[in-house]
C-alpha positions in Angstrom: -30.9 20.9 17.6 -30.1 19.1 20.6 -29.4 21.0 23.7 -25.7 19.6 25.3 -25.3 18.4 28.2 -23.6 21.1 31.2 -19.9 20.9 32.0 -19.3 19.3 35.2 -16.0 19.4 37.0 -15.4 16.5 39.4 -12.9 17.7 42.1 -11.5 15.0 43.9 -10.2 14.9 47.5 -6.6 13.9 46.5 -3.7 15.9 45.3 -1.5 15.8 42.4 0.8 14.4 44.3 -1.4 11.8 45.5 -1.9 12.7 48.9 -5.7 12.3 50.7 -7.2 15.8 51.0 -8.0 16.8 54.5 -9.3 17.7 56.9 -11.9 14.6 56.1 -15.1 16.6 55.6 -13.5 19.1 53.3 -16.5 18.6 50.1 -19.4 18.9 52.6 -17.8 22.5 53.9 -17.2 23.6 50.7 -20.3 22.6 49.4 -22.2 24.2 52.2 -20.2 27.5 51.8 -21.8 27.2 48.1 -25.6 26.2 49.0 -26.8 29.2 48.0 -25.7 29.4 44.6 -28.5 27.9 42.3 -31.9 27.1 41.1 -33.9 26.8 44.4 -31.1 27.9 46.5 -32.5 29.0 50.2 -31.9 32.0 51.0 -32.4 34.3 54.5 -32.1 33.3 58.3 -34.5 30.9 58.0 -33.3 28.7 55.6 -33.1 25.3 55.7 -29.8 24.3 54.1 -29.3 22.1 51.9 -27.3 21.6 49.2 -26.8 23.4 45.8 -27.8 21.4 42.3 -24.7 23.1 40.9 -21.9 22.3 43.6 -22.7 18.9 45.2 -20.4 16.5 47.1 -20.0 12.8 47.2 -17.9 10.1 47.5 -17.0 7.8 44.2 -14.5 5.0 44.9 -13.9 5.5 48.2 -13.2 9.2 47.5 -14.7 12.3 48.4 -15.2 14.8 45.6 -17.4 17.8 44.8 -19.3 17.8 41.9 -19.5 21.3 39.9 -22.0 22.0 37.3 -20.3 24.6 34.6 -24.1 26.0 34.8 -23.0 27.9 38.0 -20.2 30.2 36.2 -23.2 31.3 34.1 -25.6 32.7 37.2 -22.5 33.7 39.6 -19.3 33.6 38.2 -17.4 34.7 41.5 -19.0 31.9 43.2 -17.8 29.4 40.2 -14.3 30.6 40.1 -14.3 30.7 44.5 -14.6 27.0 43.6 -12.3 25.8 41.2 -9.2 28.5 42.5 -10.2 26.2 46.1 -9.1 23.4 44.2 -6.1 25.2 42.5 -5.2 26.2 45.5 -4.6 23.4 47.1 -3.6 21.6 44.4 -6.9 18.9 43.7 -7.1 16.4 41.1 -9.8 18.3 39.3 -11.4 16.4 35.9 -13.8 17.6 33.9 -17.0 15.7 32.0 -20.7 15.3 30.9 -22.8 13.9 32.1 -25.1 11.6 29.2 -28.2 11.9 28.1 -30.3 8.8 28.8 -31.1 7.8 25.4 -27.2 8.5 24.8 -25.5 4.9 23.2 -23.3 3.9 25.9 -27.2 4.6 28.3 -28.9 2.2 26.3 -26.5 -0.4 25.8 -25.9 -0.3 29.9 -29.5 -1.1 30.6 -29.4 -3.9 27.9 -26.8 -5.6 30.0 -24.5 -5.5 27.7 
């Protein structure tokens, strides 16, 4: 059996109302607040931060969003739901999706071109 694909919930800097989130830099704090959820998560004074595999931001269309892997709920659940109520709370686009396997249909057919 096939192992699916994890849950990831792409929460985009605009509102339901259509309004740009701010302030600007919004996914990179809340994504920092989060870097220590996750495999290979730093941890101590030391540290070098970087980001968490599970709660990752970036920009798609022009847009910044955080990524968040459904994995996450599984290892800390407060940390997942710290999240998503963020985005709740200040009322985010939030949509959630899969992310494909390569040998996936729609995978294949893309790298043919076609």
């Amino acid at each position: 059996m096939a192992e699916e694909a994890p849950t990831e919930f792409f929460i985009q800097g605009v509102t339901k109302s259509g309004k740009i989130f701010r302030p600007s830099d919004w996914s990179e704090r809340l994504a920092g607040v989060m870097s220590m959820f996750g495999p290979g998560a730093k941890k101590g004074p030391n540290a070098y931060m970087q980001y968490s595999l599970y709660v990752r931001p970036t920009i798609l269309d022009n847009l910044k969003c955080v990524i968040l892997d459904s994995r996450l709920r599984d290892i800390e659940p407060m940390a997942f739901d710290f999240v998503m109520n963020f985005a709740k709370d200040n009322d985010l686009v939030v949509t959630e999706a899969c992310e494909l396997p390569p040998h996936h249909g729609t995978q294949v057919a893309l790298k043919a071109g076609k």
